[in-house]
Wavefront OBJ file of the C-alpha trace (Angstrom):
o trace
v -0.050 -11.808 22.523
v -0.229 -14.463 19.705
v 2.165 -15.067 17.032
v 1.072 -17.520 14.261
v 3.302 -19.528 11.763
v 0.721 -20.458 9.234
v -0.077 -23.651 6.893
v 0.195 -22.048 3.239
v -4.077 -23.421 2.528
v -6.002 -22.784 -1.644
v -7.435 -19.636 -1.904
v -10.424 -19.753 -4.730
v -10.455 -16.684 -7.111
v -13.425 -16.527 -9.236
v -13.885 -14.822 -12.828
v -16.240 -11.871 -12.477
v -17.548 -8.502 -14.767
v -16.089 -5.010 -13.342
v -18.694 -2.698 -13.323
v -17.865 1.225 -13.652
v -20.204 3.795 -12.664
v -19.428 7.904 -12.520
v -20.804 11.185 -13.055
v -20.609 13.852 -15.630
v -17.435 15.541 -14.263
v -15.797 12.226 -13.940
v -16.122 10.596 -17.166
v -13.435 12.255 -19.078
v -10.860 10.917 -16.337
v -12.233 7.644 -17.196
v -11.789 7.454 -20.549
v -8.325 7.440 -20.904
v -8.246 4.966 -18.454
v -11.910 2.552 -20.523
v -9.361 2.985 -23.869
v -6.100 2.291 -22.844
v -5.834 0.737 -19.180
v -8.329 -0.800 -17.871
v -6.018 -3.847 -16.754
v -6.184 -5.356 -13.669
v -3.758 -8.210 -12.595
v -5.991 -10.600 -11.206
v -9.384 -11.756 -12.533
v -12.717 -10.210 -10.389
v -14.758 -13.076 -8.401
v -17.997 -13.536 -9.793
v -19.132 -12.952 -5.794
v -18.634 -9.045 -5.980
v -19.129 -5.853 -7.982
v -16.656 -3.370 -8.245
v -16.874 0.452 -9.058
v -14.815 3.104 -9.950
v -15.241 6.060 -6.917
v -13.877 9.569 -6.373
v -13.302 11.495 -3.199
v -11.395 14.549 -1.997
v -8.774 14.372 1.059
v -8.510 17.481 3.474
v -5.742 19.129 1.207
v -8.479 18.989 -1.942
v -6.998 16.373 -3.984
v -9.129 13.830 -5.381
v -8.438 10.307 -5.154
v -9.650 7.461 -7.048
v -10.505 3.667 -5.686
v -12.377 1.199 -7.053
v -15.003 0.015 -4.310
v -15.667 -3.601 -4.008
v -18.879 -5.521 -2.335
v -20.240 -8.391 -2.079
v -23.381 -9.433 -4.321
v -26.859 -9.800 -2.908
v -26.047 -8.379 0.624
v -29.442 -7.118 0.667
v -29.851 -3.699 2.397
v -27.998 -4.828 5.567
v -24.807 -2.636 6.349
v -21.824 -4.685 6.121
v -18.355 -4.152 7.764
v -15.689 -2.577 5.796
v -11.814 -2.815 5.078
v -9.816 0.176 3.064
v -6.366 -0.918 1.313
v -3.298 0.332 -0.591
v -0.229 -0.142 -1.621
v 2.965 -1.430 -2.335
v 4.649 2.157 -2.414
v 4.711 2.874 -6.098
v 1.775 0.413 -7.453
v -1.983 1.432 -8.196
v -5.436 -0.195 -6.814
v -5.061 -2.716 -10.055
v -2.312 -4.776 -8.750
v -1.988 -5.997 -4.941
v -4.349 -4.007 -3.066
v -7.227 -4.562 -5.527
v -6.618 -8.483 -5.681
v -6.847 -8.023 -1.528
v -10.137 -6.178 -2.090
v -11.458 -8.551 -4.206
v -10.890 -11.597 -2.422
v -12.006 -9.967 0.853
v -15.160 -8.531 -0.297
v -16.322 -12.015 -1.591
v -15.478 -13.110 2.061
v -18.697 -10.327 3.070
v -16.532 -7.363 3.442
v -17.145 -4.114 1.560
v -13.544 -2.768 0.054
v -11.742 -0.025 -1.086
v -8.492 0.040 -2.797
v -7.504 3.258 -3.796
v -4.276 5.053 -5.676
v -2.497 7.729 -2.879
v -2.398 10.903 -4.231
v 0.222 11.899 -6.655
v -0.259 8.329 -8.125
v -1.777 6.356 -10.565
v -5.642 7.751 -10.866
v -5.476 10.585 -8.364
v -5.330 13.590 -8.454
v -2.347 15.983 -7.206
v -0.391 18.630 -9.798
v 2.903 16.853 -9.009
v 3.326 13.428 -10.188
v 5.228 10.417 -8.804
v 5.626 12.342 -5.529
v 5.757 10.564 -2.163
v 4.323 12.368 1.287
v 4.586 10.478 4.255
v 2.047 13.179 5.487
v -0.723 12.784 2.762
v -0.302 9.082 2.075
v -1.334 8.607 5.871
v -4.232 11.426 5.656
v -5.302 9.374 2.379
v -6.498 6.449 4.396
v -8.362 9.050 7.086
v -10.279 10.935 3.676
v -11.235 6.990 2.485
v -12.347 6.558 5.801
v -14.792 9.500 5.077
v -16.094 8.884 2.259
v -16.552 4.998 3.106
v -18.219 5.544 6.385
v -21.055 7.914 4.850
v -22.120 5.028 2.519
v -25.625 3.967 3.422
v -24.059 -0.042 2.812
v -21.417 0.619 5.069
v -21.431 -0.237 9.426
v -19.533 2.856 10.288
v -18.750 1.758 13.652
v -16.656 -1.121 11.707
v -14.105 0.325 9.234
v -10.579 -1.377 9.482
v -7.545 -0.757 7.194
v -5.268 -2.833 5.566
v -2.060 -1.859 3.408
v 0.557 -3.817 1.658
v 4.375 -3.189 1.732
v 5.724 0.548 1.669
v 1.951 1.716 2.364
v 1.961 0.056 5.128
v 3.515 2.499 7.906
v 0.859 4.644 6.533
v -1.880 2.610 7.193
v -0.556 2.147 11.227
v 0.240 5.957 11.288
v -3.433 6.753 9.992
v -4.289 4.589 12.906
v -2.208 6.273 15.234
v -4.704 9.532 14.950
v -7.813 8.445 13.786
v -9.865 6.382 16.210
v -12.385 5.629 13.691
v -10.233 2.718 12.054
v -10.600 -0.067 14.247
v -8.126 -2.712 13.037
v -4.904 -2.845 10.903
v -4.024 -5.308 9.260
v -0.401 -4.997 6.967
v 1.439 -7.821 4.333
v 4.833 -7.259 3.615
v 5.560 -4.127 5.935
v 8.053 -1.769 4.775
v 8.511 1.554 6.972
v 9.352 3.728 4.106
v 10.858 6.785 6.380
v 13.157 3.993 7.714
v 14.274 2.761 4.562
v 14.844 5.887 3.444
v 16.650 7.521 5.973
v 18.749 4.584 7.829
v 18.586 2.302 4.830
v 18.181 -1.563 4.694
v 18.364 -2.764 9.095
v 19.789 0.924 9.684
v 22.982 0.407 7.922
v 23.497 3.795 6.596
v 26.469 5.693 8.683
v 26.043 8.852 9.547
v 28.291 10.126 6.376
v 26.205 8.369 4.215
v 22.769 9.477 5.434
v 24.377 13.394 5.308
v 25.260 12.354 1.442
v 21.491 11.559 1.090
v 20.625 15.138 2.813
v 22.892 17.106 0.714
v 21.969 15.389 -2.664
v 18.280 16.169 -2.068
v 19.003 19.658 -0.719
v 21.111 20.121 -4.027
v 18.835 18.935 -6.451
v 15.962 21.379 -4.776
v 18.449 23.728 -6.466
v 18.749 22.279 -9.677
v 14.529 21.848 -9.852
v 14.071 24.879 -8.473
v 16.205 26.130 -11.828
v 14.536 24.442 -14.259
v 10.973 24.949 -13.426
v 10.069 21.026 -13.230
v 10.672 17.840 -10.792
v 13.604 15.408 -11.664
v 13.136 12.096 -11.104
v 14.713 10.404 -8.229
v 17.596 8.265 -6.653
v 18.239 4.491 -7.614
v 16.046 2.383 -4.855
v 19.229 2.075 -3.486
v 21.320 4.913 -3.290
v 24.788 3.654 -2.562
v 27.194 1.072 -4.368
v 29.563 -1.683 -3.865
v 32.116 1.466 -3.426
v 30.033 3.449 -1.148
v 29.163 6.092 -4.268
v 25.647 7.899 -4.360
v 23.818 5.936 -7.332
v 21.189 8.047 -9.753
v 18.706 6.945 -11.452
v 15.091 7.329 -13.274
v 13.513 3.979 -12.628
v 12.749 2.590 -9.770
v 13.358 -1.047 -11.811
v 15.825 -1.664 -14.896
v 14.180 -2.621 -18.237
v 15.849 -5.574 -18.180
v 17.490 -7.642 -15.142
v 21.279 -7.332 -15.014
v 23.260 -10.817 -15.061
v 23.276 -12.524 -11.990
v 20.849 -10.248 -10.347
v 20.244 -9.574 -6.039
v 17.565 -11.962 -5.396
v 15.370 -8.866 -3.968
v 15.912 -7.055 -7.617
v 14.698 -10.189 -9.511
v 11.490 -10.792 -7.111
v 10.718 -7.481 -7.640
v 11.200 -7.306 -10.990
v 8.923 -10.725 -11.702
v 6.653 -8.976 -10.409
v 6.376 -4.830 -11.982
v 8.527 -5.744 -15.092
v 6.724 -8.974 -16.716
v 2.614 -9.518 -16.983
v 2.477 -11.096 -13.663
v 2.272 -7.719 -12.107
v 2.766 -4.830 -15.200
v 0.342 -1.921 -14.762
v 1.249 1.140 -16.816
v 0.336 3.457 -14.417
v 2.437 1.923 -12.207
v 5.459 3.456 -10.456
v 7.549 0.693 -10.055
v 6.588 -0.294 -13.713
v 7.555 2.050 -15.512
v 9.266 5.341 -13.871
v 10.674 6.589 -10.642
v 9.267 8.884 -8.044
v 11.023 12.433 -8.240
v 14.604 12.900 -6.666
v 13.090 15.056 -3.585
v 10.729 12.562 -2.607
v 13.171 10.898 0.320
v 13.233 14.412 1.771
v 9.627 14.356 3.853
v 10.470 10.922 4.642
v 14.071 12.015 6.808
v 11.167 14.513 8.598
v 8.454 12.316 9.101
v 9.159 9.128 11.267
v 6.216 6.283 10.789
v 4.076 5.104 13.858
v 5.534 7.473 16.285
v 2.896 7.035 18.351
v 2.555 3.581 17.550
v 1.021 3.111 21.385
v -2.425 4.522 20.864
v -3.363 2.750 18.617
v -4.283 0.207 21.665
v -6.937 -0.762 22.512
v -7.589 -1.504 18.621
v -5.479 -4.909 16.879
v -2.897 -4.957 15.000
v -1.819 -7.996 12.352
v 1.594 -8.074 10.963
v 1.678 -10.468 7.778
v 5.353 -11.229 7.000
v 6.893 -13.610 5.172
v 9.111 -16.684 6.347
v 12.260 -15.463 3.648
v 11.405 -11.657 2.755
v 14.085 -9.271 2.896
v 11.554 -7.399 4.914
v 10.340 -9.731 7.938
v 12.336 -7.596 10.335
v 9.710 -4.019 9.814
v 7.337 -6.277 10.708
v 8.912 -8.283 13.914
v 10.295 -4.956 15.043
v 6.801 -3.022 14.489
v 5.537 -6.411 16.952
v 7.876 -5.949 19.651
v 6.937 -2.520 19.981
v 3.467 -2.214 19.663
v 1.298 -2.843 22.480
v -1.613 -5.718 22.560
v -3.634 -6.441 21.265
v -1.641 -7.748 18.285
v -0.733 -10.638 16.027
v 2.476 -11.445 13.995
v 1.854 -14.093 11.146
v 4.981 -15.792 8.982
v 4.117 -17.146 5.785
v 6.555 -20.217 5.724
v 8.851 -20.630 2.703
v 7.054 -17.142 1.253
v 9.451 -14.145 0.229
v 7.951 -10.553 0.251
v 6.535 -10.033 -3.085
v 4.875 -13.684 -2.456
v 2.711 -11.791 -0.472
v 1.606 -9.262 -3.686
v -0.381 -11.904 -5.585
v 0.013 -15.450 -4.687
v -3.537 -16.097 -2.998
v -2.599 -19.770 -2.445
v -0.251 -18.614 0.707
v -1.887 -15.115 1.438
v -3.168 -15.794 4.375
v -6.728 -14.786 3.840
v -8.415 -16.805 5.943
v -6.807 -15.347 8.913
v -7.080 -11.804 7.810
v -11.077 -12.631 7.229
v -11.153 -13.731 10.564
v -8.898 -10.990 12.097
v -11.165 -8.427 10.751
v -14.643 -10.184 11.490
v -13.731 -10.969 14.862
v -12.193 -7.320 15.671
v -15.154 -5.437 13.711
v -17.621 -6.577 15.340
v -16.157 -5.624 19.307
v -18.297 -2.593 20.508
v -15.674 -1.894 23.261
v -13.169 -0.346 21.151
v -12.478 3.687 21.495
l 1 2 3 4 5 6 7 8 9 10 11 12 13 14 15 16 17 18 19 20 21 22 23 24 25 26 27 28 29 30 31 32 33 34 35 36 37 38 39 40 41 42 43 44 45 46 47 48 49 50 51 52 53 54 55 56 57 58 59 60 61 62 63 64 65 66 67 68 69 70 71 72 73 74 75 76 77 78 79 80 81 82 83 84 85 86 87 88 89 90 91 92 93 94 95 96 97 98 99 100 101 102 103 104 105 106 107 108 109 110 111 112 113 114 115 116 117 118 119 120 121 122 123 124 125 126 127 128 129 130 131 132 133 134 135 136 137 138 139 140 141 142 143 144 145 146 147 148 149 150 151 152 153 154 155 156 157 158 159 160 161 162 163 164 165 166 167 168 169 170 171 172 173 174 175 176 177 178 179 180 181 182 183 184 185 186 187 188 189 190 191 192 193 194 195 196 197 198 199 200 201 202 203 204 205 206 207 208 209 210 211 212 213 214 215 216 217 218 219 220 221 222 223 224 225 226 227 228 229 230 231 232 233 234 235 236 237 238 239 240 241 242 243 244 245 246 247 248 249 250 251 252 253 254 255 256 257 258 259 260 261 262 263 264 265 266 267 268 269 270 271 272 273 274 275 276 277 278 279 280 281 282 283 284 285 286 287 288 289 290 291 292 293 294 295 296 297 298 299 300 301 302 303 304 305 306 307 308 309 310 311 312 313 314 315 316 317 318 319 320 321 322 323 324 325 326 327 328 329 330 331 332 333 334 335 336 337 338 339 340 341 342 343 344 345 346 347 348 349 350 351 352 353 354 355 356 357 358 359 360 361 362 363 364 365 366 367 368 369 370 371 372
């Protein structure tokens, strides 16, 4: 058992030159994407390369991640890490910056939109599915594993936020992934379903049910997807609250403290990304539906005898998925508060992220050949 308060230490980020390589049938998806936005929010270390990669999950849908190594690894095959989220971003915002920083540490990375989301594929978009989001991480597993630069027996998985009960679900089934790592945990069936530390009542959580069974009605009517419920769904009054962002244009007066951290971060340049969920839209209104069905980490237990880190910080809103997701896990496993860091501190702000932990969590972990 180890828990570990952590000194807030300088992380180095270092300019760099992406590099984008596809075939035929892929460059017309890229276009769009070379023209209008190609942003990322942090700057690529002049230690790695990064390409743009495509790969089909077990349902068919093709996902795209931007893979990330290290320069001048020579033909050795190195470990690897596989990362997404926050619920409702895309590979150029958190997870990227994560993949970036950790492949110049000697890690080969993946970041990678879920499907439904930003570059990948799925007919539907802005849909949520507790179900694929988790097989996502298996199907980058795949296609990481059968790289001839890639250690097979070494493939770990990290997510940030609301992809995070994904990433320990994923682990759950899939022996293959040999250390989790999470930052900023949010169990998004949770939130949904019992809302913030369970305090929906039993009235309110039925409201919930019956708004998304009623709008299956009202979709099913007009041939297309509405978008979804305000991020969250009840008032001062107790009243279900609609919306179609997940984040206002602009803040309101005197805003919630979690509201304005989020919003520094989706709404201004710090974080923008136009394919962005929480930048721009909302998911659709039956999205929380799955996520009443489909509790995260159920079988949270096997993922022993492989680790688990739990990155949290000191003041987020959201410490307690993390502590709670501690208590009940089973060892190995490691809990790490950020002091004096909120939850979206943990998005981009690579002077308290606690890298040098999470380099040594997965190096040290990786490497064990007595691991299922």
């Amino acid at each position: 058992m180890k828990i570990a308060i952590i000194l807030a230490v300088p992380v180095l980020m270092f300019l760099g030159q992406a590099c984008n390589t596809k075939t035929e049938a892929q460059t017309q998806k890229s276009e769009t994407v070379n023209n209008t936005e190609e942003h990322y929010t942090f700057q690529l270390s002049d230690k790695v390369t990064r390409q743009k990669v495509i790969f089909k999950n077990r349902y068919g849908i093709e996902l795209t991640g931007d893979l990330y190594a290290p320069k001048n690894s020579g033909d050795q095959k190195l470990p690897a890490i596989i990362l997404s989220g926050p619920f409702g971003a895309v590979k150029e915002q958190s997870s990227g910056l994560y993949a970036n920083e950790l492949a110049a540490r000697g890690f080969i990375t993946l970041a990678f939109d879920p499907s439904f989301t930003g570059e990948s594929g799925g007919e539907v978009r802005n849909v949520a599915s507790p179900d694929i989001f988790t097989e996502d991480f298996s199907a980058a597993v795949d296609y990481i594993g059968l790289l001839p630069s890639v250690d097979r027996d070494q493939i770990g998985i990290m997510a940030i936020c609301g992809l995070s009960g994904m990433a320990l679900t994923a682990a759950t089934s899939d022996t293959r992934i040999k250390a989790v790592a999470t930052a900023s945990m949010y169990d998004m069936s949770r939130s949904m379903s019992r809302g913030y530390k369970n305090s929906y009542t039993r009235e309110q959580r039925q409201a919930v049910i019956d708004y998304l069974s009623q709008q299956r009605w009202n979709d099913a009517e007009n041939g297309d997807y509405a978008l979804g419920l305000h991020e969250v769904p009840f008032d001062e009054n107790g009243n279900l609250v609609k919306g179609n962002r997940v984040l206002p244009e602009t803040l309101p007066n005197d805003p919630d403290p979690v509201l304005a951290a989020f919003f520094d971060y989706y709404r201004t340049p710090r974080g923008f990304h136009p394919r962005a969920i929480n930048s721009t839209t909302a998911w659709t209104a039956t999205t929380p539906m799955s996520f009443f069905s489909f509790p995260m980490a159920a079988n949270l237990d096997m993922i022993s005898p492989r680790p688990i880190m739990l990155v949290a910080g000191e003041n987020a809103h959201s410490r307690y998925y993390s502590e709670d997701i501690y208590k009940e896990a089973s060892e190995p496993k490691e809990l790490v508060i950020v002091p004096d860091a909120d939850h979206v501190d943990l998005y981009d702000k690579v002077n308290i992220i606690p890298f040098d932990q999470l380099e040594t969590f997965f190096r040290e972990n990786l490497n064990k050949n007595n691991q299922l």
